[in-house]
N, C-alpha and C positions, 0 to 999 in steps of 0.2 A: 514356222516356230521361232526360227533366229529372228525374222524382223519382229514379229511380235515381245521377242524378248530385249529387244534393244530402244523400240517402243517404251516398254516398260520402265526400263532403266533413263531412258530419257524426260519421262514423266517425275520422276522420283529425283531428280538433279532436278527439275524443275522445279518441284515443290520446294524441296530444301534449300532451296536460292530468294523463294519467294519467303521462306517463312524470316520474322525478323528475330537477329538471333542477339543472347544477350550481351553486352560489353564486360569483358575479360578484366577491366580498368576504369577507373575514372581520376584525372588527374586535376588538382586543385592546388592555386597556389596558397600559400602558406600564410600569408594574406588573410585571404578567403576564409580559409579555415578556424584561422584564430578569432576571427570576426563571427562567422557561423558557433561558435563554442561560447564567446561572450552572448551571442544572441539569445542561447540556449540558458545561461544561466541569467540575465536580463528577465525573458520572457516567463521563468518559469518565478521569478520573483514577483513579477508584476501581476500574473495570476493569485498569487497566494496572498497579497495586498487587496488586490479585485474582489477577491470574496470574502476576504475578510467576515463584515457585518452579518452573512447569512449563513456562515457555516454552521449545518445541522439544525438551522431554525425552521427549516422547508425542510421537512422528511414526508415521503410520499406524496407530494405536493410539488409545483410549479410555484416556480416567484413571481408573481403577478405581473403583467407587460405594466400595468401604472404605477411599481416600485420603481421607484429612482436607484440606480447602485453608482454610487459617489467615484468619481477619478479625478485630480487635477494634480495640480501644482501641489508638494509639497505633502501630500498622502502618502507616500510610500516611511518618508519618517516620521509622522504624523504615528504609526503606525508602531514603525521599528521605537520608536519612545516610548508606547504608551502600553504594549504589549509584546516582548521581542521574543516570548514563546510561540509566538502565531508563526513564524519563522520556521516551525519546527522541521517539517518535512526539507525546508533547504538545506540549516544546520546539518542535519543526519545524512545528508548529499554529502558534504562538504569535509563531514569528519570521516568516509571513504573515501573522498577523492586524498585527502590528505595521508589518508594511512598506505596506498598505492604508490603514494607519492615517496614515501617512508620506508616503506618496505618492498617496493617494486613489483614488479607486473605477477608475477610468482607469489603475490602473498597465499596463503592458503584460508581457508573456511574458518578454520581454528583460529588464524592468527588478526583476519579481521573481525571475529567475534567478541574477540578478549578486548581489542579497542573500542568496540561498538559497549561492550556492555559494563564497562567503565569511564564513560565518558557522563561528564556531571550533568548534564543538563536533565530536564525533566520525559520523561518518554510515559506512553499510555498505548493500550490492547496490544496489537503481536509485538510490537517494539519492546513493551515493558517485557511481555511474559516471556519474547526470545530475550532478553538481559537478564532477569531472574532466572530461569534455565541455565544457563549460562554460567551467571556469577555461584549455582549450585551444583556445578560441575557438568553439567548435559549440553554438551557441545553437537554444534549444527551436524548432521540434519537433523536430529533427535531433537534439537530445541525447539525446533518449527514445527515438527509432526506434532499433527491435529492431535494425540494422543494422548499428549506432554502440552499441548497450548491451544485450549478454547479458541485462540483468535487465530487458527491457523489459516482461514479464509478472509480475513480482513484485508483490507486496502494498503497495510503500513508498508507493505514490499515497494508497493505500486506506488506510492507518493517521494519514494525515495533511490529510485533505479533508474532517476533522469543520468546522473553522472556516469549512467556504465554505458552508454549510447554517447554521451559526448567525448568518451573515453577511445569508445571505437566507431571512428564516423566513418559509415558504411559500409562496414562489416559486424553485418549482423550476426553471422554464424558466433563472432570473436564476442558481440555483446554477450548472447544468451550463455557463452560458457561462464563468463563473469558473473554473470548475473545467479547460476545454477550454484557458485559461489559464496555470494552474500545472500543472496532471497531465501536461504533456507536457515537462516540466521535466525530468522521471526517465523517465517510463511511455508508454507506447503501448499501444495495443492492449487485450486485456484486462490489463494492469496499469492503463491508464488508465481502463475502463470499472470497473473499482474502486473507483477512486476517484470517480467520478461518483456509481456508485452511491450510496456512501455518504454524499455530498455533498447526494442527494436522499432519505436516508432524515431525516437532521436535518432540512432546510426542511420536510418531510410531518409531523414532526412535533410543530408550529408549530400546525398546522391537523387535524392527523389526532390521535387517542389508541388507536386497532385496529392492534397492528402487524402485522396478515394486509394489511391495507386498507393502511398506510404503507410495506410492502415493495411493493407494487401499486404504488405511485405512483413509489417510487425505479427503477423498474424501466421504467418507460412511455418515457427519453429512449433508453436504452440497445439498439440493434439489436437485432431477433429475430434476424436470420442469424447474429448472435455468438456463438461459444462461452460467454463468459460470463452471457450472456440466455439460454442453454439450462442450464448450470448450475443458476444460481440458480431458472430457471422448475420444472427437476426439484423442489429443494424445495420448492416448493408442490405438486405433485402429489402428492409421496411424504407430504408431511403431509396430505394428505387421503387417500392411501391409509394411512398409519399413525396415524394422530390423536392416537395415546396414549402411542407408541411410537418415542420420537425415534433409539433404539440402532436401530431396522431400518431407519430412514432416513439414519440415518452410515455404514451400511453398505452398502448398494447405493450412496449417492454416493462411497464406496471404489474401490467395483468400477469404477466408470464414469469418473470424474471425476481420479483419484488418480496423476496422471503429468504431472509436469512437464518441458517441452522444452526449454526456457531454461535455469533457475539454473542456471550448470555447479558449484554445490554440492549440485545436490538431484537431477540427473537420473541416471536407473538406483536413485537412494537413497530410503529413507523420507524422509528431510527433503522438505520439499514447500513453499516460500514464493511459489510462484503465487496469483495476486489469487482465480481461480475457484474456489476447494476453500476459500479462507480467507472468502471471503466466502460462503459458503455456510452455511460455520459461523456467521455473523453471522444469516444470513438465519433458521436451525433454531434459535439462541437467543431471536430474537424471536418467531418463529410457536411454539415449544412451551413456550415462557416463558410466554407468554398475557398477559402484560402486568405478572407479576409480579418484581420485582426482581433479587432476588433467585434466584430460580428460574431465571432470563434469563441471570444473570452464569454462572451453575453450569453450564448446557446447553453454553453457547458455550465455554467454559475445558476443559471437560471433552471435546470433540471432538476436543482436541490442536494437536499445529502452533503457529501462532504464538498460545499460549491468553494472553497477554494483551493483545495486541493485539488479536484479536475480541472477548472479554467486553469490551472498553475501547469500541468502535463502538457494544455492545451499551447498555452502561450511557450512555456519552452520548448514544443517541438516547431511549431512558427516560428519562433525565436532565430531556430538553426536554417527553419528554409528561407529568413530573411537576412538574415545577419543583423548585427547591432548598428552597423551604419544604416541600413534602410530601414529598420524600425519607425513607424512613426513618431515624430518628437513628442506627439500627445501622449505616449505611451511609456516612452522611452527617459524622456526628461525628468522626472519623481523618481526612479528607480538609481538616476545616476548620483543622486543627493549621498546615496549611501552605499557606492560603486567599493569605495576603499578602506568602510569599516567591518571591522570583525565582529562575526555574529554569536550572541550568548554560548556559552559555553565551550569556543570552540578557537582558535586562535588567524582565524584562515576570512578572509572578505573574497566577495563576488569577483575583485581583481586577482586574489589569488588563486582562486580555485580556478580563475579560466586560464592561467596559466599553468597551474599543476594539469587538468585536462589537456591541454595545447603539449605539452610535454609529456603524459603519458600517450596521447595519440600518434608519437610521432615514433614512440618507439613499440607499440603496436602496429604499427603498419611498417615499419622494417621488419619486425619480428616475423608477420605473416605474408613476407614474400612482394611486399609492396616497396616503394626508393620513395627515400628521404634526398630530396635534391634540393640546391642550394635556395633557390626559391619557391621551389613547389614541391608537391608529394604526389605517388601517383596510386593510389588504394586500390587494392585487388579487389574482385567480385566474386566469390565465392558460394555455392549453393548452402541453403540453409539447409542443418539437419532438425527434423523434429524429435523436440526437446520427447523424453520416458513420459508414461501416461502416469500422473499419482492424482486419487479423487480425497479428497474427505469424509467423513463421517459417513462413510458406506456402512449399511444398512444400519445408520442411526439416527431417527428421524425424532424432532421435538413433537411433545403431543400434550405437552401440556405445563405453564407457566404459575407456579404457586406464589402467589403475592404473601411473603410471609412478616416483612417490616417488623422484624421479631432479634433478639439483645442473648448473647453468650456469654458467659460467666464461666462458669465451669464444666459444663456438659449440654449438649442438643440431643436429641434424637428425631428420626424422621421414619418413613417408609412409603415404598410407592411399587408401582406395577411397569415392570418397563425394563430395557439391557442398561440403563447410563442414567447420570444424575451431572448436572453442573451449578455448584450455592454462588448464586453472583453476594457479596457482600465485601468487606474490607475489617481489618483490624483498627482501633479507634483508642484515642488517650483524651483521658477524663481531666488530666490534669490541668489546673484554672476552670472551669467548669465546676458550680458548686450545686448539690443533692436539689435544692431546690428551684432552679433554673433548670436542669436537666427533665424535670419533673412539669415543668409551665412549659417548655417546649415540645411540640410533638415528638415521639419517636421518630416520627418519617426525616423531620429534617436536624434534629439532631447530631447525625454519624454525621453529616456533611460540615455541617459548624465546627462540630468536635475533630474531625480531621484534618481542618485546617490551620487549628490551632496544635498541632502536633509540632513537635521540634524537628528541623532537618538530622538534627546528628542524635536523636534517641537511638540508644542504641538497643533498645528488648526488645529483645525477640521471640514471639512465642511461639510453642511446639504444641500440636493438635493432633491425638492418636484419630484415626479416620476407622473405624470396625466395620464391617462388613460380612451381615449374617453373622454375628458372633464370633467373624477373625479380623485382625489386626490385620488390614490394607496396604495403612500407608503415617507413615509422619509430615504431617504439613507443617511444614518451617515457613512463619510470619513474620519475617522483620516488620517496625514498628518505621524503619528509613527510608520517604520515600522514593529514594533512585532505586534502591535495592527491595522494593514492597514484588508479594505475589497479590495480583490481579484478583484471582478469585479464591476462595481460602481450603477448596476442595471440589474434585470432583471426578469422576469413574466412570470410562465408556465399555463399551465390548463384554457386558455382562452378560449370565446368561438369561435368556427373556424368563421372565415370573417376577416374583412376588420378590422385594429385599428390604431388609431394615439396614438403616446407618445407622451409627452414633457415633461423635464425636467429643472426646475427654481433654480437655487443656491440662498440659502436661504440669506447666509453669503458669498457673494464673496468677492474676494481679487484680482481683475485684475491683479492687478501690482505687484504680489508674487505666487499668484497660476491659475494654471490652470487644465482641466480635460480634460486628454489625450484621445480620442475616435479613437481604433486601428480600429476593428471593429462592427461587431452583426451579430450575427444570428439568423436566424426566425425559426421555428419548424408551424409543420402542424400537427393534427390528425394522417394523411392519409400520408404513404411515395411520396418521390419524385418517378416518375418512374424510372427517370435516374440515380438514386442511390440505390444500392443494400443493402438491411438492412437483418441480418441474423434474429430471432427470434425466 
């Protein structure tokens, strides 16, 4: 019995000798790091240039292998000149890394939202409707919950949670608390798990260079019961079933994945700016890119949807596992044209945000136990926790898409069968605009003419009694400003399932200057449509 038990014990020292066990540390000089950070914000610029021409013109659609997508000399300001809102997802980087910078690693949820949602520049879906939230007193997380914001599944978390990875490089646990942070600012749910994501693909990439092995790691905070943990885990399987073959794996994540509940611009439509499909595209850029640049940016752009916002995730996490001196010069040279200018709305350029990152990193990794040495730094390894599980729109399924291209005055009414309703439309000013042009132009494109010619600083704003079965709901406050506009001008989840009338009263109309554009609405039910396939 003794030798058998000593047997025993020497099997078990064996094992645990053989198994390889993780590194406690990874040490990098300072060097290194500051180079890996500029790489990071480099790559994720030159993705977002890259795709530029096709973002959203390829929805549910592949970019044909015989489209040419332009890069050379001189495109990246080619760019920044002619459009410096295409820039958007970096700017919104940039105006957190600057407020971290400002208010130090301690800021709170509260305190980066007030700057987030006062900052001039132009924002659209969770971005706008977490600032509106916001700017009407509903501070994160409330501003994000799907409840409070349509777009609580959108990509905006995700396109803007590169900086809290370059913030904390290689310490993912320290990303995702950041990110739990700001990502609920706009997002919830899988739009915030998006953004974590990708929060943890930049920190893996610090300490990781295998982006099969770097997607594993972004992935480990992130809930398996989440739709978007099931997502993203499909592409790994599908690229182990297709290894060679990334069009058979866009394509089965078509069939499966490709239905968004939320955006009421995308739902029943090709358009599709859900975090889980777009990240996924991220995820098939890096795994069939193999680690090449170039090959990386082309995968992810050419998947469609928001193609330069994913090759931009894609290239800034390369970015960091090449650093900015080994970046190729084809790559890397357009991008540096415009290294030391500040981008719209914002006071901060690509030089300075890698050094406000290079500088919150150093005091994130003294803070968690890691040394800041005189030329290197040596990063702790700490196990990741998984992030609380939150789904969206539980049991509230779209079932059906009213095309209504219909004009508000004074009162709407509607009615439907179903727990929820969401009016996608906007408020609109008539002003310059005369009765008989308005009249020669279609309705359909109208609100779009007409709300471009609105003023930045109008200051009306109208108030919308919303009734419900005959009781007063809710007041929707429409500023006519649009930094400060609400996204959609009403709408009601979690009802109870039957039959319900709306109507809606303008408190404060203006006939003859404004009107409420009514594109469509959608109804959601408890219980799916049968004739619409919903994954779960």
């Amino acid at each position: 019995m003794k030798r058998n038990s000593c047997l025993i014990l020497l099997l078990a020292l064996l094992a645990g000798c053989s198994a390889p066990k993780a590194p406690q540390s990874v040490t990098l000089s300072k060097d290194a790091l500051m180079d890996k950070i500029m790489g990071g914000w480099a790559g994720q610029t030159i993705g977002v240039v890259y795709g530029a021409p096709t973002e959203f013109k390829f929805t549910g659609t592949l970019i044909p292998d015989n489209m040419p997508i332009s890069w050379g000399e001189g495109y990246v300001k080619h760019w920044w000149d002619r459009k410096p809102g295409l820039f958007d997802d970096v700017y919104n980087d940039l105006t957190f890394a600057e407020a971290f910078q400002q208010l130090g690693l301690d800021a709170t949820s509260e305190d980066l939202a007030l700057r987030f949602a006062y900052a001039p520049y132009h924002l659209a879906h969770a971005n706008q409707a977490g600032r509106y939230n916001v700017r009407q007193g509903i501070m994160p997380p409330q501003s994000g919950n799907w409840m409070n914001n349509p777009h609580a599944d959108d990509l905006d978390f995700q396109i803007e949670a590169d900086f809290v990875g370059l913030m904390a490089p290689g310490m993912v646990p320290q990303a995702l608390d950041i990110a739990s942070r700001v990502g609920h600012i706009m997002n919830s749910g899988d739009g915030f798990y998006g953004g974590a994501f990708v929060a943890g693909l930049y920190s893996a990439a610090f300490v990781e260079s295998d982006p099969a092995k770097i997607v594993d790691m972004a992935l480990e905070g992130i809930p398996q019961e989440s739709t978007f943990w099931q997502c993203i885990n499909d592409v790994r399987l599908l690229h182990k079933r297709y290894p060679a073959d990334w069009k058979a794996a866009w394509f089965e994540l078509l069939k499966k994945w490709d239905c968004d509940r939320g955006c009421p611009k995308g739902v029943f439509l090709s358009f599709n700016i859900d975090a889980k499909i777009n990240s996924a595209y991220v995820a098939m850029g890096l795994l069939y890119g193999g680690g090449d640049f170039g090959k990386s940016l082309e995968i992810a752009t050419r998947c469609g949807q928001d193609s330069d916002c994913n090759p931009a995730t894609v290239g800034g996490v390369l970015g960091v596992v090449l650093g900015l001196e080994n970046m190729p010069p084809f790559w890397k040279d357009p991008v540096m044209e415009i290294w030391n200018l500040d981008f719209e709305g914002t006071d901060v350029s690509l030089a300075k945000g890698s050094q406000y990152s290079f500088d919150q990193a150093l005091q994130l990794i003294a803070k968690n136990g890691g040394e800041v040495r005189e030329n290197e730094v040596v990063i702790p390894q700490k196990p990741v926790e998984v992030l609380p599980l939150e789904q969206n729109f539980v049991d509230t399924y779209p079932i059906y898409r009213d095309q209504k291209d219909a004009w508000m005055s004074t009162d709407y009414e509607f009615d439907f069968s179903g727990n929820g309703f969401v009016i996608w439309g906007n408020l609109v000013c008539l002003r310059g605009i005369t009765a008989d042009y308005a009249n020669r132009v279609s309705k359909k494109h109208v609100g779009s003419e007409v709300f471009a010619l609105a003023e930045e600083n109008d200051d009306y704003v109208a108030e919308i009694e919303v009734w419900i079965d005959g009781a007063l709901d809710q007041v929707s406050i429409l500023p006519m400003k649009g930094t400060s506009r609400k996204l959609e001008p009403a709408w009601k989840y979690g009802l109870p399932e039957g039959r319900h009338t709306v109507k809606m009263v303008w408190r404060n109309p203006k006939p003859e200057e404004y009107l409420l554009r009514i594109n469509a609405i959608q109804y959601y039910s408890e219980k799916p449509n049968e004739d619409v396939y919903y994954h779960n």
